[in-house]
N, C-alpha and C positions, 0 to 999 in steps of 0.2 A: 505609602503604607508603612506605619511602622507597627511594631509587634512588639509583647509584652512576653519576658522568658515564658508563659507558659502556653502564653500563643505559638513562639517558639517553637517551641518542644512539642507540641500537639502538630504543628506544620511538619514537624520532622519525621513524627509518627504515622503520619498518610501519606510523607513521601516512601519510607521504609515498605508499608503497607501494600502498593505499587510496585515496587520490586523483590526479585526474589531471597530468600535469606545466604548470604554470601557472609565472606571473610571481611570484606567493607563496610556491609550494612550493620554486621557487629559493629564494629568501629562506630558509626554513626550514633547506633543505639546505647553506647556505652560515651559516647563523645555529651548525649543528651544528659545523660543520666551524671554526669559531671560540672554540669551546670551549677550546680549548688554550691559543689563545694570550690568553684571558684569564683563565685560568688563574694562566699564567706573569708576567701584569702585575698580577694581585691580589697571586701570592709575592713578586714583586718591592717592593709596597709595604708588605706586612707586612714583610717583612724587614730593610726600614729600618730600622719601627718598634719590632723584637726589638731590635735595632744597639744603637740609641740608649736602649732601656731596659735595659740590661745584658745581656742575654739570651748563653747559649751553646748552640750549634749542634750537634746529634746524629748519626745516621748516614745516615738519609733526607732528609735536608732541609726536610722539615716544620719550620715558624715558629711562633711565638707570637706573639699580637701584640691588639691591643682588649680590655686586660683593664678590663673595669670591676666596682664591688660595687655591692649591692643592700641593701637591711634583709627580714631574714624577721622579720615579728612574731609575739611570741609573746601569754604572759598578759598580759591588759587590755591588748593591742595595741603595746608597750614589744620593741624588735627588742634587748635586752642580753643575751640569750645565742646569738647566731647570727648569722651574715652568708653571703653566694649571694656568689658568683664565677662571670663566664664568662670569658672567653677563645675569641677565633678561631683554628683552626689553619686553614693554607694552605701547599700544597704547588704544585710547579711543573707537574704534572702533574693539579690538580684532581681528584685518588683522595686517601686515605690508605692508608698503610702496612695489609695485613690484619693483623690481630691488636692493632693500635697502641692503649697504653691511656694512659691520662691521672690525672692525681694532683696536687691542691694540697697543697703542704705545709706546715706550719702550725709559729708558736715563739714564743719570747717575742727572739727578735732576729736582727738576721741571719746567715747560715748555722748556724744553733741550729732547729732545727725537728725539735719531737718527736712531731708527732705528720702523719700524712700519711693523706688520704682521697683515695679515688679519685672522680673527676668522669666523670659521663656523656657521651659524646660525641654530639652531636644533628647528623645529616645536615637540612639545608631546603634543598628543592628545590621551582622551581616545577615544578609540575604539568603545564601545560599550556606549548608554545612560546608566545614573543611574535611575532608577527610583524616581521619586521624589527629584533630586538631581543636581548639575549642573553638564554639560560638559564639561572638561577639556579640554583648548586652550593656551598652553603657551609658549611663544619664548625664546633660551638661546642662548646668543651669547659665543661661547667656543674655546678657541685660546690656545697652548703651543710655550712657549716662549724657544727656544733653544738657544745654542752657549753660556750660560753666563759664566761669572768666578766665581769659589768659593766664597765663604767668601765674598761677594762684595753687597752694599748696590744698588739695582734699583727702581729706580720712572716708575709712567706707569699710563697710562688713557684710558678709553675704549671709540672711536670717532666711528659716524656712517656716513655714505656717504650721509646723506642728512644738515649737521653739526652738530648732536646733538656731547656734551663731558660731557663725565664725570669729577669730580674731580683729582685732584690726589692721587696716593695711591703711598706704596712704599711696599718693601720685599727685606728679606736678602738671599741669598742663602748658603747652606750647604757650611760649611769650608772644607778646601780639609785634614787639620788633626784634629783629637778631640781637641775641646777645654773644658771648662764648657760654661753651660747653661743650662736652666730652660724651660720645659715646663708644660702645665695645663692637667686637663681632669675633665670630669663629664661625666654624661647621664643624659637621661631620661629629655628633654627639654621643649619644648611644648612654648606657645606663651600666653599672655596676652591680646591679642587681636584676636577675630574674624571678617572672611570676615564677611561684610557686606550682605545681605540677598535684593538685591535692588529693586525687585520686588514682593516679597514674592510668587517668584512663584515653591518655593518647599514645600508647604502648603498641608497637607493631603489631604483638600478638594479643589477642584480645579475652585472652585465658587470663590476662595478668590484673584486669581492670576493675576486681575486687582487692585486688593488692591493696597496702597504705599506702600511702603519696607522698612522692618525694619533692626534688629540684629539678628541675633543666639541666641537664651537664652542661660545663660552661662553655662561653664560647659561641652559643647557639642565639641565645635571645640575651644577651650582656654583653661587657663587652672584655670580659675577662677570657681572652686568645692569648695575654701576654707570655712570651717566651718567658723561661726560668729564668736565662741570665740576662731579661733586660733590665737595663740601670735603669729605670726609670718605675717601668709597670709591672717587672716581672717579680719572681721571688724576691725578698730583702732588697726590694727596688724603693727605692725615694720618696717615689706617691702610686700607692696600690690603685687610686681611685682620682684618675685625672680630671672624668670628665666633670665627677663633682666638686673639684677642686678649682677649675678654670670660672665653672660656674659664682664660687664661693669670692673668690682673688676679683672678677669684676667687679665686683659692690663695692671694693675698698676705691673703685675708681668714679664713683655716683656718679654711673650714665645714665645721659638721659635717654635712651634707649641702648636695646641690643638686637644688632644685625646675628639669623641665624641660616646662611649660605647654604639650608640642602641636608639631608640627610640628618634627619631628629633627633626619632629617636631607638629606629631601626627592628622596626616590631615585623619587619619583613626583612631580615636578614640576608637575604639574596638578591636584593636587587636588582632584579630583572623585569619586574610588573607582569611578571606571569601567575595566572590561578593558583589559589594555596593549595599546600598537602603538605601536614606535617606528619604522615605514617612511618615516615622512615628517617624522622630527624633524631632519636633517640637511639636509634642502631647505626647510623650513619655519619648524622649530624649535617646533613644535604638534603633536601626535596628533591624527589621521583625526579624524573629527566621530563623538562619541558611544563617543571611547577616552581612555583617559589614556597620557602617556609612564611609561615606568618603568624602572628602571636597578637591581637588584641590587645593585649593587658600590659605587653612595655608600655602601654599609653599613658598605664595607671602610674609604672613606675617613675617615668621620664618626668611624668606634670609637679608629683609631690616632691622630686629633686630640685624643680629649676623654681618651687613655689618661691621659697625663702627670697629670689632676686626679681622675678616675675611677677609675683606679686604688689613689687612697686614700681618696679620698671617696666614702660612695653616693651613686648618682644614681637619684632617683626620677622618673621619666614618666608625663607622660598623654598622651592621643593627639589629634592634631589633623587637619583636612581632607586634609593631605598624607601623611598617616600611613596612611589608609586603602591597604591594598596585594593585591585581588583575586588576584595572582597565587600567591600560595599558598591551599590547600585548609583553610576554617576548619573541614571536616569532621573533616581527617588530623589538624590539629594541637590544634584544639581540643576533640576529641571528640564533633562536633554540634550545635556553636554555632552561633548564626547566622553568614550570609555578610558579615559585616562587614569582613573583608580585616586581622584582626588576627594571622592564624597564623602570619607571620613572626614578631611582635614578641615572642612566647610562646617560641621558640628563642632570638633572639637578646636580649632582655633580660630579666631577671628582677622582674617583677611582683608583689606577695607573693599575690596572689591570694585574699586574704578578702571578696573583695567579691561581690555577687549573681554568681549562673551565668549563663556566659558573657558576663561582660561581664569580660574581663582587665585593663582598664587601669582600670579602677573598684577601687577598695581605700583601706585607711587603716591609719595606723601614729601610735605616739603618740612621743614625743621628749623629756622634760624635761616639764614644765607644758604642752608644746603635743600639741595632737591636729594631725594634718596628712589630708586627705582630694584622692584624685584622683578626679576626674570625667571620663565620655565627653561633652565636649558636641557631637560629630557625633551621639550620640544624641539633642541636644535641639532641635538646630537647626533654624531654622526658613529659614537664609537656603541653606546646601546641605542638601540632604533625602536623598542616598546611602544616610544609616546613619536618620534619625529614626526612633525608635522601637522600633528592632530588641529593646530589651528586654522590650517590652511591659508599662511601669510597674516592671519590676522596679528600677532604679536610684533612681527615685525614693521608692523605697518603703524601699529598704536605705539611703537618704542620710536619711527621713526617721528611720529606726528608730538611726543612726549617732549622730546631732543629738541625740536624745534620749536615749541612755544615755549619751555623754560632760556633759550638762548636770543628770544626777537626781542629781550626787552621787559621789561616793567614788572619780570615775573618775583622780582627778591631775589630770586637763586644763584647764587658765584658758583657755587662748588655743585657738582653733578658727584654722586656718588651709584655705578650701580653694584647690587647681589645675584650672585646666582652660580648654581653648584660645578657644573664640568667647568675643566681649566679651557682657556683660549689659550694660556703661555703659562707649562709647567714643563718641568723637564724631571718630577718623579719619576721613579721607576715601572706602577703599577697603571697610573693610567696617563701618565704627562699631560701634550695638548688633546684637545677637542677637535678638530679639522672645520668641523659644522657650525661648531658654538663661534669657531673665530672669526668663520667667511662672513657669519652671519652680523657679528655687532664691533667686530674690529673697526670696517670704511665706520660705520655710523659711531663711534667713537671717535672713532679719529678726525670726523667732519663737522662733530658738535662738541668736541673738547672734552669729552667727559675726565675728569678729576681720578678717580680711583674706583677701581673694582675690585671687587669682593668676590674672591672663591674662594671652591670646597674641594670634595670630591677626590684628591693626592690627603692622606694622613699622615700630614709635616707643613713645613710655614717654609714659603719661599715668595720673595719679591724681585722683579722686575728693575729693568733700568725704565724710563720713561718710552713708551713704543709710540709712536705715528706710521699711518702706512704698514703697519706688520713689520718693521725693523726700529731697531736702536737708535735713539736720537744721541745720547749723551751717556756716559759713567754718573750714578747717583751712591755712591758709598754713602755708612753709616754717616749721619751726620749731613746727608746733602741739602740743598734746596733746590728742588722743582717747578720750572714754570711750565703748568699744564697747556697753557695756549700756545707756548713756542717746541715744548718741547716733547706733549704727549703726553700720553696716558701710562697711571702707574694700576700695574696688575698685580694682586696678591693671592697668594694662596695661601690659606689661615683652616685650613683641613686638620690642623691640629687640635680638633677641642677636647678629645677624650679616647677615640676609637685606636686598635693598636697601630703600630706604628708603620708607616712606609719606605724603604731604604729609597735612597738616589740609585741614579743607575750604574751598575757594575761597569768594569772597565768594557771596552769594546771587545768582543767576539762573538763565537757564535749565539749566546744568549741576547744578547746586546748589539748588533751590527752598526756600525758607522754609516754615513751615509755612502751612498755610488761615488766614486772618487777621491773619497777624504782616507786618506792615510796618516792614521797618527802616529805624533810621534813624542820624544821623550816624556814630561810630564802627565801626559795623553792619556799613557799606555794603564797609567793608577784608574784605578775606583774615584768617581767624581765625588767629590768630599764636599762637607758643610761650608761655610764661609759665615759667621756673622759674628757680633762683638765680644771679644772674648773667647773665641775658640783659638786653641793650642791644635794643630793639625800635626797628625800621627807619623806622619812621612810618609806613606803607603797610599797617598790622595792624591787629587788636581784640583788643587782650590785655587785654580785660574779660572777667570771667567766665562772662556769659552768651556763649551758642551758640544764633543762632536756627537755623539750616543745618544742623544735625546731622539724622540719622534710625535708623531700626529697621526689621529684615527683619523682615514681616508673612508668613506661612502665608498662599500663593493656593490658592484654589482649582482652577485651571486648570494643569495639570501638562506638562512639556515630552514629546512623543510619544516613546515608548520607542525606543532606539537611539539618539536626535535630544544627549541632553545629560542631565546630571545632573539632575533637579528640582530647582526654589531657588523661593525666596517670593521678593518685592514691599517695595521701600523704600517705607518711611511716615515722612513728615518731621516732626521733634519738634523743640523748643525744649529747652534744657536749663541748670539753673542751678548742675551739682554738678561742673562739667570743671575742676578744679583747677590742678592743673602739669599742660606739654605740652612735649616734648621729642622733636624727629623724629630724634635722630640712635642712637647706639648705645650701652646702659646697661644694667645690672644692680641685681637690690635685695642688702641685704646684711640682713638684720635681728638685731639684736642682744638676746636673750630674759636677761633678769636675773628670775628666781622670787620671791615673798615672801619675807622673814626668818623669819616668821611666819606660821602659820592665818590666815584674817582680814586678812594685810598685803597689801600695795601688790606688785603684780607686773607689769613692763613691758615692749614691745615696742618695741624702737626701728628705723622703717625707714629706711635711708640707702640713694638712689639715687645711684649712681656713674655716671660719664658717662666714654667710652673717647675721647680725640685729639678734645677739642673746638677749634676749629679755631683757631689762636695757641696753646694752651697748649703748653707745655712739660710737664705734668707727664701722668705712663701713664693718671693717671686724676683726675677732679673731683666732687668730691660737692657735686650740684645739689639737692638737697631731703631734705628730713626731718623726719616726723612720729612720736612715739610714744604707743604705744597703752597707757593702762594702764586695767587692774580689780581687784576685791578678787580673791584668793587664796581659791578654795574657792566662788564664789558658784553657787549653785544654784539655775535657773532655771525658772521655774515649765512647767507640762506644757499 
């Protein structure tokens, strides 16, 4: 079913209708009756972002605007004959045009475009009202582009049947054999800006909802929390606006993709994947006890931010705690999947979808010599328990069956790279390891060699010494080389892409407890400090490598009573000797993949972590560490 805002609004009117007139039901009625005018501030922001993408304007006024690509893989998982487009359209009036069609066009340059396929246009609507919140009404126009060649540069523009155009954009597609190339990643995104609030009519009191309309106080749906004195994001800090700026700093690096580890772009600010209610986020700035806040429209904000580099680069996603988004029906859009809260992200971005049923953001795609795999780990989790398990083994069973045909051989693949949001090994302050996430893909890591993982989830960048088995193989300081088949797997945490920031963990005491029997001592007793290239350390730190303060979310048994809060497990405090570089401020990886010469030859991975406005510098960006990973070309690992 999907429904049209005024179908909407008339469904919202015979639920009202039905119940009796309450302090809420205002709210709902008054939540209806603002439908318009955010509408008109979603058109208003696309249209910018049409503006400033070249875009030309048609008869209705419908915009373009969020375009980003995706990789469809094809044979042996290699995406070099295809690529997904969407694009938002938005009108002032929250309808489209009837009859309105939509068409990517396709060329070898621009305004050369010979061949044109039409794109399906996908209504997502919530379902159900929020209380005190707005009703989600948003169009994506969503086309895959077949039949292309390898290796081959395409132009393309997304036209609608009543003349609106977009820009042009272009994309390269996968070569048909490895070559070198470079792509980026982070997590943990969030937006600079919030919707607009145009009526104020999600106001606790519902006296206020003919008021004029303001903003969001920040903080809420943005992701301006920064502290006044921090160097970086806060007042007269360095870069007001990180996460557009990490965005902006990877194109000067032309990947060929970018990994996005979990957490978006935070239109559910609580991440919990519990039911919306935003009644009380303007007096509070929290959802009701046993809700989450939830916002729609950072969707609008997040897509016209990341256009400028998405637009020519795919952007592949996995999903993280704040991703979960209840508000849409995983029945309507998924076809029966579980209630996992992912039937927004199946409209608005394109997933390749090879991966076990019903698990969307679960898939894998291969690239040059590299295999690349996305993981749920709200499936694995053990510290929020919302989504744990929803697959019932099936993720682990398709990750284990994945590992094993890219390693028997013949598949292309050296390098195994996975993504995915909770840490298996962080030692931040706010949520370190995962307990669930590690039991579950550490042995199977460890048993197929995987190359490098991608996390999010800690807001700060920290890597690993090479792990096997769950301990340390080796010391990898800046500057190392790593042999993954002898020596394990390297873990990052690149949770720095924008959102505020996460200390390390304070010295031991009672906030902080060591583990049972670890008695620290002299340097110990400091604040665990940064470590990575370039840091001057304060004296007041432990930038030794051990972390006795670290810990791991343990699976309790004793669950929080339904309605009351999300279920989460129990910190278990652990010692750890593999926290490498630590870096709390705001950075990106870049990895630079060069293939063998040869069968047999030397094939390597080089990762360079960039650091955005460290605080004195002058230059857009500083590369603080780097390690590369090499193995033979072709090695094939036993079963």
């Amino acid at each position: 079913m999907s429904l049209t805002v005024d179908e909407f609004s008339e469904w919202n009117q015979k639920l009202l209708a039905r119940q009796p007139v309450t302090r809420r039901s205002l709210l709902l009625v008054a939540m209806a009756a603002g439908l318009g005018g955010c509408a008109d501030q979603q058109h208003r922001l696309a249209e910018r972002a049409f503006t400033a993408g070249g875009g030309t304007p048609g008869k209705t006024g419908v915009v373009i605007s969020g375009r980003h690509l995706s990789f469809v893989p094809g044979a042996r998982d290699v995406p070099r004959h295809a690529m997904a487009v969407t694009a938002q359209l938005a009108s002032k009036t929250g309808s489209l045009p009837a009859k309105l069609r939509a068409f990517v066009d396709v060329g070898d340059a621009p305004g050369t475009y010979g061949t044109q396929v039409e794109a399906g246009i996908k209504h997502l609507v919530g379902l159900y009202a929020i209380p005190g919140g707005p009703a989600g009404s948003q169009f994506y126009a969503k086309a895959k582009l077949t039949g292309l060649k390898p290796d081959t540069v395409y132009h393309y523009r997304v036209r609608l049947s009543d003349g609106t155009v977009s820009g042009d954009a272009h994309f390269t597609t996968a070569p048909e054999t490895a070559k070198a190339f470079t792509f980026t990643a982070f997590a943990d995104v969030g937006t600079h800006t919030a919707p607009t609030d145009p009526k104020a009519a999600w106001h606790a009191d519902p006296a206020t909802v003919t008021k004029a309309g303001g903003k969001w106080p920040k903080g809420i749906f943005d992701n301006n929390e920064y502290s006044a004195s921090d160097p970086i994001g806060g007042k007269g800090g360095t870069d007001r606006k990180p996460a557009a700026s990490m965005t902006k700093l990877m194109s000067t690096q032309r990947p060929a993709f970018t990994l996005l580890a979990g957490d978006i772009c935070y239109a559910n600010p609580s991440g919990t994947g519990l039911p919306a209610d935003d009644t009380t986020a303007l007096t509070t700035g929290r959802a009701p006890a046993g809700k989450n806040l939830y916002n729609p429209y950072v969707w609008d904000v997040f897509l016209n931010q990341i256009e400028p580099q998405a637009a020519y680069t795919p952007w592949m996603f996995a999903t993280g705690n704040h991703d979960m988004e209840p508000i849409y029906g995983d029945t309507e859009y998924l076809g029966g999947s579980p209630a996992h809260g992912y039937g927004g992200h199946v409209q608005r971005l394109d997933m390749p979808g090879n991966g076990p049923k019903g698990c969307p953001s679960v898939y894998k795609f291969a690239y040059g010599n590299v295999g690349v795999i996305s993981l749920d780990a709200n499936e694995l989790s053990w510290e929020l328990q919302s989504n744990t398990g929803y697959s019932g083994g099936a993720q682990l069973t398709w990750l284990t069956d994945t590992l094993r045909d890219w390693r028997a051989g013949g598949s292309g693949v050296d390098f195994i790279v996975a993504f995915f949001h909770h840490c298996a090994f962080s030692t931040a302050h706010n949520h370190a390891s995962d307990g669930g996430v590690r039991a579950a893909v550490e042995p199977l890591f460890t048993k197929y060699q995987v190359d490098l993982a991608v996390q999010g989830h800690n807001h700060l960048f920290e890597r690993t010494d090479p792990i096997r088995h769950g301990k340390r193989t080796k010391a990898a300081p800046d500057g190392a080389t790593v042999h993954p088949a002898e020596d394990g797997v390297t873990y990052i945490c690149v949770g720095s892409g924008g959102r505020p920031r996460y200390p390390f963990r304070p010295a031991p005491g009672a906030e902080a407890p060591a583990p049972a029997g670890v008695v620290p001592k002299g340097e110990q007793k400091l604040r665990e400090g940064q470590r990575y290239r370039g840091y001057q350390p304060d004296g007041k730190e432990n930038t030794g490598s051990t972390v006795v303060n670290s810990y791991f979310w343990e699976k309790e048994k004793d669950k929080p009573k339904k309605g009351k809060g999300a279920p989460t497990g129990q910190r278990v405090a652990e010692a750890v000797e593999w926290s490498q570089v630590r870096y709390d401020g705001y950075a990106f990886i870049a990895v630079d993949v060069a293939p063998a010469l040869a069968a047999g030859g030397n094939t390597t991975m080089t990762i360079r972590t960039l650091a955005d406005a460290l605080p004195g510098s002058t230059e857009p960006y500083t590369e603080i560490d780097r390690i590369t990973l090499k193995r033979q070309a072709g090695l094939v690992v036993a079963r």
